[in-house]
C-alpha positions in Angstrom: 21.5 13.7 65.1 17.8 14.9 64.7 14.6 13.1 65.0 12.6 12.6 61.8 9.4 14.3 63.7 7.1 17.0 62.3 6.7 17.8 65.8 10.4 19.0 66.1 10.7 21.4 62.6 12.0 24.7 62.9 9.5 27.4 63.6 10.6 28.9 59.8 9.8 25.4 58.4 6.5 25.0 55.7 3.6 23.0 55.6 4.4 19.1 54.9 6.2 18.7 52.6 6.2 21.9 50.8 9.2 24.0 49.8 11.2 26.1 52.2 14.1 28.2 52.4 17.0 27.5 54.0 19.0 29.7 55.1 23.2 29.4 54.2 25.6 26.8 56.3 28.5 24.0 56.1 26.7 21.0 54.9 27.7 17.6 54.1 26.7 18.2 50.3 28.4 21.4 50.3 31.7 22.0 52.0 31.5 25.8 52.4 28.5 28.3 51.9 28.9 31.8 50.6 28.3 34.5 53.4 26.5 36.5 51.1 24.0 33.7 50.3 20.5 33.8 51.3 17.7 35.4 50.2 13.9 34.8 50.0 12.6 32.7 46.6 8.6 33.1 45.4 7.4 30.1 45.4 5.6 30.2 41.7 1.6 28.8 41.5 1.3 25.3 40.6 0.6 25.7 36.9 -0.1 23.7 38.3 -14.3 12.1 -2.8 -21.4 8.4 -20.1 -23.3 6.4 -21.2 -21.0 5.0 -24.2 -21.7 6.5 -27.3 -24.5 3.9 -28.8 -22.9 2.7 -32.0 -24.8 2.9 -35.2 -27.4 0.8 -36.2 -26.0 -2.3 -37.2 -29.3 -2.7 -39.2 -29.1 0.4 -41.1 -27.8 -0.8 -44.3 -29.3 2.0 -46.3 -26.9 3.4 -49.3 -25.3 6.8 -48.5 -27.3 9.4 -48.2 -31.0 7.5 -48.1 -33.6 7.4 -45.6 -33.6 3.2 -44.6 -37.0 2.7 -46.9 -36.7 5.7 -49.4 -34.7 3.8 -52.3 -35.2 5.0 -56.3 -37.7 3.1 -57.8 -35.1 2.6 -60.5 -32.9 0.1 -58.4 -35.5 -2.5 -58.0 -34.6 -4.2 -61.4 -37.5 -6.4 -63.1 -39.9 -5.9 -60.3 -42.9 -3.8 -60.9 -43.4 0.0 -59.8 -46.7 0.9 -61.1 -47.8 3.9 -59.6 -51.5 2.9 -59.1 -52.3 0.6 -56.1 -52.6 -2.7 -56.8 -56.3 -3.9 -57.0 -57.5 -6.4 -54.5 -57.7 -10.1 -55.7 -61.6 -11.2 -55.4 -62.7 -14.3 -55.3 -66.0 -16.0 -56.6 -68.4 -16.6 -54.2 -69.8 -19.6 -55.7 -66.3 -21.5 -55.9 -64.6 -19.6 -53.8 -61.9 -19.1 -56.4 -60.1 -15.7 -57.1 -60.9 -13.9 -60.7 -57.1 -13.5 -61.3 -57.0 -17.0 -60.6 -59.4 -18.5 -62.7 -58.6 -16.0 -65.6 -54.8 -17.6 -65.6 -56.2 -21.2 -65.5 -58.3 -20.6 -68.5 -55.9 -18.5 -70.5 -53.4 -21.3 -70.1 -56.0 -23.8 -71.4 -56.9 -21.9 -74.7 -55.7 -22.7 -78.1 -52.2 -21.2 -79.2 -52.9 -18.6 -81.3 -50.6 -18.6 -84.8 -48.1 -16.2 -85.1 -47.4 -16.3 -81.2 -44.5 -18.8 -81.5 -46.2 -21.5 -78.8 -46.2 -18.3 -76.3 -49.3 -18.1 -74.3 -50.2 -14.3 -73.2 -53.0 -14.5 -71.2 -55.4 -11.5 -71.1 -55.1 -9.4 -68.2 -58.3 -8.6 -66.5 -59.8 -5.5 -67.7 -58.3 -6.6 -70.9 -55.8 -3.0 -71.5 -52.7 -3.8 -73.5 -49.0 -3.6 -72.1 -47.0 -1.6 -73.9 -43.9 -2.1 -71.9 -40.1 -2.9 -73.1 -39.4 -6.5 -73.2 -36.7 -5.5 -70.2 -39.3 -4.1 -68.2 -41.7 -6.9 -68.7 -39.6 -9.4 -68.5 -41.0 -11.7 -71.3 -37.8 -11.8 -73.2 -39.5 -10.9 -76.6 -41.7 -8.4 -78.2 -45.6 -8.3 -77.7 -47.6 -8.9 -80.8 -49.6 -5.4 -81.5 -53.5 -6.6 -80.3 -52.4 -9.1 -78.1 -53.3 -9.0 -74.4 -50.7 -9.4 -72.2 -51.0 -10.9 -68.9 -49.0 -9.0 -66.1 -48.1 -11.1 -62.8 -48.8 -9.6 -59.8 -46.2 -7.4 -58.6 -43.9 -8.6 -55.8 -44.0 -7.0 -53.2 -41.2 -4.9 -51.5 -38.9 -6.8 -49.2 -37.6 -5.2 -46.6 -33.7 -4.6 -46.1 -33.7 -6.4 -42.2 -34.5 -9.4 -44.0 -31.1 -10.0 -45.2 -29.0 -8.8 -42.0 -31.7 -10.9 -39.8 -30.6 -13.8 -41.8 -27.3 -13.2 -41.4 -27.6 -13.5 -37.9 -29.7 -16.3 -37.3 -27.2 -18.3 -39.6 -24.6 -17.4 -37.5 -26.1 -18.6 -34.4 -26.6 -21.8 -35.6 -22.7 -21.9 -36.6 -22.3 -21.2 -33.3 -24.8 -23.8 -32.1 -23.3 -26.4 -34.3 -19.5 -26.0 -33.3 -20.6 -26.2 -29.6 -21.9 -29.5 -30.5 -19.3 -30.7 -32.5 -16.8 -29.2 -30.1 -18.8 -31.6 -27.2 -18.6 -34.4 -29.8 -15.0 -34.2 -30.0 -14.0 -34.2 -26.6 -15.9 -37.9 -26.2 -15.6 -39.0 -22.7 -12.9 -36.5 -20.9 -13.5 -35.9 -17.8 -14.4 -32.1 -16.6 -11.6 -30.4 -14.8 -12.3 -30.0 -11.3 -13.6 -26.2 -10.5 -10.6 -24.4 -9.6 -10.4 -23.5 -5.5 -10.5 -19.6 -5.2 -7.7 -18.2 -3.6 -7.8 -17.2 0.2 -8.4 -13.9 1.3 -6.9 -14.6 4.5 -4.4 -12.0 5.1 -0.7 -13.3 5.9 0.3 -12.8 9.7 2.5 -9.4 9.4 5.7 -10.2 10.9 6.7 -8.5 13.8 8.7 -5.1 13.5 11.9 -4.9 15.2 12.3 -3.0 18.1 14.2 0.5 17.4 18.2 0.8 17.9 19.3 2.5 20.6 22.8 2.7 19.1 23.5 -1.3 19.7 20.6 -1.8 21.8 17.3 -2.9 20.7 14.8 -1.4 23.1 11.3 -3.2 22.8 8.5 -1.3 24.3 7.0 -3.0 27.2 4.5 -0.3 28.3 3.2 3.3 29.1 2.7 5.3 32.2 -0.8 6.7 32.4 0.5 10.4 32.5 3.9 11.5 30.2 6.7 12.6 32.9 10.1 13.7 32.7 12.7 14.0 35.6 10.6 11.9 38.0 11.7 9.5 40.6 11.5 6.2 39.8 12.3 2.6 41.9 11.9 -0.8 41.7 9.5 -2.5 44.6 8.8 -6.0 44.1 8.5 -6.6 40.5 6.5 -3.1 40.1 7.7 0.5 39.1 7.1 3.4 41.5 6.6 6.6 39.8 6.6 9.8 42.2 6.1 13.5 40.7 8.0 14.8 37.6 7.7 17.1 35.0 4.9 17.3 32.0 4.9 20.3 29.7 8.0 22.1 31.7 5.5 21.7 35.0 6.0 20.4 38.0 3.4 17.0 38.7 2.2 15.7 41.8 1.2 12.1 39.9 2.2 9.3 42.0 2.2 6.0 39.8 2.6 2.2 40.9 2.2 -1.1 38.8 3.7 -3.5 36.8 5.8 -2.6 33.9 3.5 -3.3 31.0 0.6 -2.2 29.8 -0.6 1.1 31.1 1.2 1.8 34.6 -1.8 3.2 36.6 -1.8 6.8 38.7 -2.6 5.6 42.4 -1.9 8.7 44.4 -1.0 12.3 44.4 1.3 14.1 46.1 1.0 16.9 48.8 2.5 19.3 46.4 3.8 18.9 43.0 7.6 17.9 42.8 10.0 17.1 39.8 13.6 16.0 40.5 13.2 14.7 43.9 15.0 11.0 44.7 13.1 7.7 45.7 14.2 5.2 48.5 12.6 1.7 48.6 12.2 0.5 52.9 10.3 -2.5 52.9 6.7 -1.7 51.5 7.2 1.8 51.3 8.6 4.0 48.7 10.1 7.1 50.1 10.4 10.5 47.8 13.1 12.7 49.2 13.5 16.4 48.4 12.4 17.8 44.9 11.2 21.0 43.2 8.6 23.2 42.2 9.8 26.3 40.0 12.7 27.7 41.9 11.8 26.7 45.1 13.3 23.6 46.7 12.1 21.3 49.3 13.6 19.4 52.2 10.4 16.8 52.4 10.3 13.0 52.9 6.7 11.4 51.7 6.1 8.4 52.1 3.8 6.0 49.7 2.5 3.0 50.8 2.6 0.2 48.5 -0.3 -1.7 50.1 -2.6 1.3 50.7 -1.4 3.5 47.7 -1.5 6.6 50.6 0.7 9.4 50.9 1.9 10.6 54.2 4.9 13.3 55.3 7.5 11.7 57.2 9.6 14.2 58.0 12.7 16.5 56.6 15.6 15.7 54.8 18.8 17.8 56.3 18.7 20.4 53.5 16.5 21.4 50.6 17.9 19.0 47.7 16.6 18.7 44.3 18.5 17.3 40.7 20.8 14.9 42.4 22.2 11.6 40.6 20.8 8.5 42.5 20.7 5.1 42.8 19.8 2.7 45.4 22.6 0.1 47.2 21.3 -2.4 49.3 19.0 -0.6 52.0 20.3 2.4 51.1 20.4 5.6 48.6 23.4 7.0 46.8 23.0 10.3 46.3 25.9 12.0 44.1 25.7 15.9 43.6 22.1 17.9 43.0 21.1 21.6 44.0 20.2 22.8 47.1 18.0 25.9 46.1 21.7 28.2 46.5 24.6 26.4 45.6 25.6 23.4 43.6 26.8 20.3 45.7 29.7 18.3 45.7 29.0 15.7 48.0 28.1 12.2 47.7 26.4 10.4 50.6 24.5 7.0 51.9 21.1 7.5 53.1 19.2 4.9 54.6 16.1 6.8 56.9 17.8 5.5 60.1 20.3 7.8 60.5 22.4 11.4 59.1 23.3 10.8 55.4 27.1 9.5 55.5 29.5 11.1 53.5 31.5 9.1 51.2 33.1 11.4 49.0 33.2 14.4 46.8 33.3 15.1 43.2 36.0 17.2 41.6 33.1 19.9 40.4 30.0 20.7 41.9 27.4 19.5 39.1 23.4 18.6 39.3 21.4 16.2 36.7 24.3 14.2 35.9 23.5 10.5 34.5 24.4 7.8 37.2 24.9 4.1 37.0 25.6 1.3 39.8 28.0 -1.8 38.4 30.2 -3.9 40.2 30.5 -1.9 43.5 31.1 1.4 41.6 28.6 4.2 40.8 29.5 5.6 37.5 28.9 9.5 36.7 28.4 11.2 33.4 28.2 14.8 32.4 25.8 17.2 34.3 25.3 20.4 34.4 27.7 22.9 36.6 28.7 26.1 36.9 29.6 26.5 33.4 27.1 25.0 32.2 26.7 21.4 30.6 30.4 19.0 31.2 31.7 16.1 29.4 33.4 14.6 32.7 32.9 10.9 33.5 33.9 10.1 37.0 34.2 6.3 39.0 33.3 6.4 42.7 34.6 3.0 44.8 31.8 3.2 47.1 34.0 0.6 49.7 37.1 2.8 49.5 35.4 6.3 49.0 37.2 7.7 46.5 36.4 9.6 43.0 38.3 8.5 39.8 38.0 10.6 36.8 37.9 8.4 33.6 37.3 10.3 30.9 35.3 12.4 28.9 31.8 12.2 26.5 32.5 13.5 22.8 29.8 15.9 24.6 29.1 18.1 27.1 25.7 16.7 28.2 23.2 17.6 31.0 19.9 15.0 32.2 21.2 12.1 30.3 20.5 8.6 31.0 22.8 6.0 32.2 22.4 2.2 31.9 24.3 -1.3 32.0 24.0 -3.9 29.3 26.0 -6.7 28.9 29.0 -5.7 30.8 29.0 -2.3 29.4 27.8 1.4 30.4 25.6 3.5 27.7 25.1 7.0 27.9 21.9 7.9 26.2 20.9 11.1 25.1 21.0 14.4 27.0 21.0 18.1 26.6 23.7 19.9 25.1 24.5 23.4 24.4 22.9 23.2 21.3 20.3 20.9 22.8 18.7 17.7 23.3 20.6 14.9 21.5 20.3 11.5 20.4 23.7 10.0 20.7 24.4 6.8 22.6 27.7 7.0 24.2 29.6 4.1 25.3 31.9 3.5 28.3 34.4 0.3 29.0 34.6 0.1 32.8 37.2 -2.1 32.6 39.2 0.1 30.6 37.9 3.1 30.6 37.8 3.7 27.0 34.9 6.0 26.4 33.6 6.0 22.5 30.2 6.8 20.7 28.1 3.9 20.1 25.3 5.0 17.7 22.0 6.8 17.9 18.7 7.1 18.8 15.5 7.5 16.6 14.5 10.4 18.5 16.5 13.1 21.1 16.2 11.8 24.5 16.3 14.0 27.8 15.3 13.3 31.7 14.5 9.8 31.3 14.8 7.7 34.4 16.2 3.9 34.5 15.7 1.4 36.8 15.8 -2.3 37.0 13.2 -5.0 37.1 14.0 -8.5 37.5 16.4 -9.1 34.4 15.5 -6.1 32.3 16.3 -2.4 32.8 13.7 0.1 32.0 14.0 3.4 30.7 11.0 5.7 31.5 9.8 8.4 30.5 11.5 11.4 29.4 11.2 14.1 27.0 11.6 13.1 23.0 12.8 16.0 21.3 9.7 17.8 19.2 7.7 14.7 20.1 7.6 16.4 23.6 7.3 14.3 27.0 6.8 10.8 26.4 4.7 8.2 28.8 7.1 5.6 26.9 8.6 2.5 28.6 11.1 0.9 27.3 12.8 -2.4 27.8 16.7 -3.3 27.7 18.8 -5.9 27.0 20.5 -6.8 30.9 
């Protein structure tokens, strides 16, 4: 047994918390350790948018092919068209009467002359003859040869608005007059009450479903203030604990604390940036063991302080660990597989600060990022990646008896998948294949075992983290296909 003192590192060991080497041994993750092993790793730099055509003159009654005033002097009929201007009327300045006047009045009062046929031609002033056609004077009979004729004054033209103008005002006063009437009619009815103008109040939108995860609906229930992938993620009461992860491919050194809605706030930052490392709740402390940076591995315990939000070391985990499955049991951490920085590990141990990790058991296959679950006393195990690459096995570990049952197998190899319980069942979602990320949903029976696909996502899901909160479970996180790393929460049905 070994202290958990800075003061009693190796003299090889790093700064706090940063990546070291180790070098090879027998360990309780990995039963035997090649003697060829070993070997220095760089440590890489922390990347870190006409007017209408006016119609014709409605006026403009002119035949075809005339100006409006420039008719033939032969359509006017019986009026006169003498070419000479008409001479102005003058009156008597005595009696104030015209001459054209008084010569009709006295004409009319002379004797009929014989021969005339009782037909009174009154002389025309300036007392010339008319020598016109009966048509064109409009008398009806011949002139007798010596006889004056009278000619009326000529009637002057009329203009062709007049008639179109009266057409108009007669039809207004149709229109006025079967208003009237139309009033008349109706009597006494009562006027219909003005109509109310529809609202333009918009209908509430109803509220969208939340997206199937295969038969789950996951709601969103809030975002983390910087998108991560493989981080480590607890539970500490009735708040999520974010510490480190990946954004980009990068390692992070975010350190995020708050309730699970909204946006979860950073409060902290790491010593050195970290992805893959596993979390430990001890009272009001969250605990980060291990993770990576690049290729280097760390053997680091930080420790965040959930009433301060400060980040000290406290001390060294027994060997550089990153990628392992985890899941917290009481006052103590499960962890199952992971990679030491060398090797793959088979071990799976209890880990409560206090003491040496216990070991409980070991897999079948050594195998790191595997998707882990804890339900009725069991931790449940799915896919991973080892040796060969991504695997399809699906194990049971009795964490009582110690011992490893292998139940099955996905319809998929799949690597950094995420495990969670729902209603009595166990859902695999997502991962990485071969051919890469997926969106399947994966469904396992624990109490028989049978293992079947249960649907899909909307979008390929890889490196998510879940974790419970009061009833629900949360998945966080992750990286979403194309869509790249998400700062997504989501929530679960229990």
């Amino acid at each position: 047994m070994r202290p958990w003192k800075s003061a009693d590192k190796p003299e090889n060991e790093s700064a706090a918390g940063e990546p070291s080497a180790a070098k090879p041994r027998g360990t309780l993750l990995v039963p035997t350790v090649p003697s060829d092993a070993g070997g220095d790793e760089a440590s890489p730099a922390e990347r870190a948018p006409a007017t209408a055509p006016s119609e014709g003159d409605p006026l403009d009654w002119r035949p075809p092919g005339k100006g409006r005033f420039d008719w033939d002097p032969s359509e006017w009929g019986p009026l006169e068209h003498e070419d000479a201007a008409e001479e102005p009327a003058t009156a008597d300045r005595e009696t104030g009467v015209s001459k054209d006047a008084a010569a009709e009045s006295s004409a009319a009062d002379a004797p009929v002359p014989e021969g005339h046929g009782g037909v009174v031609t009154p002389s025309v002033e300036g007392g010339g003859s008319d020598n016109r056609s009966p048509e064109a004077s409009g008398a009806g009979r011949p002139a007798a040869p010596g006889v004056p004729v009278v000619t009326r004054a000529r009637r002057s033209r009329r203009s062709p608005l007049i008639r179109p103008a009266a057409i108009v005002a007669l039809l207004v006063l149709l229109a006025a007059a079967g208003i009237v009437v139309g009033q008349s009619l109706r009597g006494g009815e009562e006027e219909p009450a003005p109509r109310t103008p529809p609202t333009t109040a918009a209908k509430p939108a109803k509220p969208t479903p939340p997206p199937k995860w295969g038969p789950l609906r996951a709601a969103p229930a809030g975002r983390l203030a910087v998108p991560l992938e493989s981080s480590a993620v607890a539970a500490a009461g009735g708040r999520i604990v974010v510490l480190g992860g990946r954004s980009g491919g990068d390692a992070r050194g975010a350190v995020l604390a708050g309730p699970p809605r909204g946006t979860v706030p950073r409060v902290a930052v790491l010593p050195a940036p970290l992805a893959a490392g596993a979390p430990l709740v001890r009272g009001d402390a969250v605990y980060l063991i291990g993770g990576e940076r690049g290729d280097a591995v760390s053997d680091g315990i930080v420790r965040l302080d959930l009433g301060t939000n400060r980040v000290t070391f406290a001390g060294r985990f027994f060997e550089p660990l990153a990628g392992a499955g985890y899941v917290q049991a009481g006052d103590g951490l499960i962890i199952v597989g992971g990679w030491t920085g060398e090797i793959l590990a088979t071990g799976v141990l209890r880990y409560t600060l206090d003491a040496e990790p216990t070991l409980l058991t070991r897999l079948p296959e050594a195998t790191r990022d595997p998707a882990v679950a804890l339900h009725a006393g069991r931790v449940y195990v799915a896919g991973g990646t080892t040796a060969a690459g991504p695997t399809a096995n699906v194990y049971a570990i009795d964490l009582s008896a110690g011992t490893v049952t292998t139940i099955g197998e996905l319809p998929r190899p799949v690597s950094g998948a995420t495990m969670v319980v729902s209603g009595g069942q166990l859902y695999v979602l997502g991962g990485r294949s071969a051919d890469g990320p997926v969106a399947t949903v994966v469904r396992i029976d624990p109490r028989t075992g049978a293992i079947a696909p249960a649907g899909r996502m909307p979008t390929p899901l890889v490196g998510a983290s879940a974790v419970r909160v009061g009833n629900a479970t949360l998945v966080v996180g992750g990286t979403r296909g194309t869509a790249g790393t998400s700062a997504a929460i989501h929530r679960l049905p229990r």
